[in-house]
VEXDO-539745 format. One record per residue (C-alpha): x, y, z. Coordinates in steps of 0.1 Angstrom, whole numbers, plus 5000, padded with zeros to 4 digits. Example, Ala and Ser with C-alpha at 12.3 -4.5 7.8 and 13.67 -1.06 7.14 Angstrom:
512349555078
513749895071
//
This chain:
530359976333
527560216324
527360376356
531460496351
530460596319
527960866329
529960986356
532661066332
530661186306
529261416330
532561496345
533661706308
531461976317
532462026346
536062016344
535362266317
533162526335
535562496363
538262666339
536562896321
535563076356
539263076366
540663426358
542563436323
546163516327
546563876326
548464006290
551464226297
550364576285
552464726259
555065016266
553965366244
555565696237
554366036230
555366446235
555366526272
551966716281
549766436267
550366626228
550066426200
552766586181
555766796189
554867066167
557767446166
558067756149
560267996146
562868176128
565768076112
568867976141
566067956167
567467636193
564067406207
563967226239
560966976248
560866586263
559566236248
557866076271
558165686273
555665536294
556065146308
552665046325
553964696329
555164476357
559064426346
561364686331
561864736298
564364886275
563665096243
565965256218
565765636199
566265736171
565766076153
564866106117
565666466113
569166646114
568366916133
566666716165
569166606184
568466326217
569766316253
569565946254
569565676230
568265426250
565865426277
565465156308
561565186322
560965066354
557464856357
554665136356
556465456353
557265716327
560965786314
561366146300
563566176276
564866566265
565866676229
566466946213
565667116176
567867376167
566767526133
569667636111
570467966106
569967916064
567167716068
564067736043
560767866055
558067706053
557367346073
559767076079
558366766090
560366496109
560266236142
561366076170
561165636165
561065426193
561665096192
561364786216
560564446222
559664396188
557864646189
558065066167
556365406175
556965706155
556466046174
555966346148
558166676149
557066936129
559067266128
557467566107
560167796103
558768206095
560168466074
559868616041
560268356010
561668415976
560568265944
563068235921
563667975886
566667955863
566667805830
570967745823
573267585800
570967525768
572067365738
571667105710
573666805700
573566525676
571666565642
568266445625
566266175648
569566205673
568866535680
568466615718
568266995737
570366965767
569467255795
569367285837
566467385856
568067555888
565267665920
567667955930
565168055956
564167965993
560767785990
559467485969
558267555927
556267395903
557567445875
556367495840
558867495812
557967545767
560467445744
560667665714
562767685679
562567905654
564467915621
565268065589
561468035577
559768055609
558567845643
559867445638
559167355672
556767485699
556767165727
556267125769
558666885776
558566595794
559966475827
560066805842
559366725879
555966875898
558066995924
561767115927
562867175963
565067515970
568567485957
567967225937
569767185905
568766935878
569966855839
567266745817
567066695777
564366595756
564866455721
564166595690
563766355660
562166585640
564966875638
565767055606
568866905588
569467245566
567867545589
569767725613
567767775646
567167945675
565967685702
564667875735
563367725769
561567945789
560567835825
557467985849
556667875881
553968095903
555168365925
558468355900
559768585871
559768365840
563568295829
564668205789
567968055780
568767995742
571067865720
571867855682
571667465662
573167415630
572967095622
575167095594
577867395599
579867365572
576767385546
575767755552
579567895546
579867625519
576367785504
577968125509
581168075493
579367905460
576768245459
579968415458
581868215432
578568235411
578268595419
582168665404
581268455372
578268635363
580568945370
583268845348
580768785316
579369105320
582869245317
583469085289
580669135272
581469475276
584569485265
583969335228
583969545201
//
């Protein structure tokens, strides 16, 4: 029995070395897309109502076919196929087109092209820079105050009535019968606010006066802009300053009447 022993013992080794010098089972090679050209990107510019035309390649270096879907991410690109059959090792090219609105903003407008497959997602960047001149413009609207004491709030809209993207910078100001009560940035104003973008804010104000009347301003700057001021007039309690006026003038009449009569006495 020991003789069968060793010979299997030494049979292990070489079963073993017998398939590790057999040739590993190829792996299938993935499929991959990119611009035609061997680009990186798809990367446009021009003006506003310009139309693009360019290809996605989809490359299948494989031994079957294989099927992959597209899908655009942008509005304005726009794909001659959705999906795509590859034959084993051979490209498909795919055409699309960009066509840049004729009110578009300038500046850059990223995007892209997603293929997916077998499990399997590539995104192909589009980037269209669109030239001509940019305006700058910010618009502080509809400013007033509700509520009283630590329910106060200041209500206003922050409008970018421009063509290219602001960073706004906005100071809240009120100023009453004996001078500044507030002086404040407020908060949540965002770092960015895209063109033709519209948003109401408010920002409370516990500490308002309960017997001035104010002014309260908000004045909004952004750079490249003409700074823009909207106001309004808070009086917490309106019926107290004609009630205040009509007892001056009551008091005013008395006094008048006792000088008269003093006058009047012999």
């Amino acid at each position: 029995m020991q003789p069968r022993t060793r010979a299997a013992a030494l049979a292990v080794p070489a079963v073993a070395a017998v398939l590790l010098a057999a040739p590993a089972a190829a792996e299938p090679q993935p499929w991959w897309a990119a611009p035609s050209g061997g680009r990186s990107a798809i990367a446009l510019e021009g003006v506003p109502g310009t139309v693009f035309e360019d290809k996605l390649s989809v490359v299948n270096p494989g031994t079957a076919p294989r099927t992959v879907e597209l899908r655009a991410t942008g509005a304005w690109i726009a794909l001659a196929e959705r999906q795509v059959r590859v034959p084993p090792r051979t490209r498909a090219d795919v055409p699309l087109t960009v066509t840049v609105p004729t009110g578009a903003v300038p500046g850059g407008h990223p995007a892209a092209v997603t293929v997916t497959g077998e499990g399997r997602q590539l995104q192909v960047p589009v980037t269209v820079r669109v030239t001509g001149p940019t305006l700058a413009a910010l618009s502080v609207e509809h400013v007033r105050v509700s509520g009283t004491g630590r329910g106060t709030v200041i209500h206003y809209a922050l409008v970018n009535r421009g063509n290219t993207v602001l960073a706004p910078h906005l100071e809240i100001r009120a100023v009453g019968v004996f001078g500044q009560v507030l002086h404040r940035t407020p908060d949540g104003v965002p770092a960015e606010l895209p063109p033709g973008r519209s948003l109401r804010l408010t920002e409370p104000w516990p500490g308002a006066p309960r017997l001035d009347r104010v002014r309260v301003s908000v004045t909004a700057t952004a750079p490249g802009a003409a700074h823009s001021t909207a106001s309004d007039t808070y009086t917490p309690l309106p019926w107290l300053l004609p009630g205040l006026g009509a007892a001056a003038a009551a008091a005013g009449a008395c006094r008048l009447v006792r000088r008269r009569r003093k006058a009047v006495r012999p």
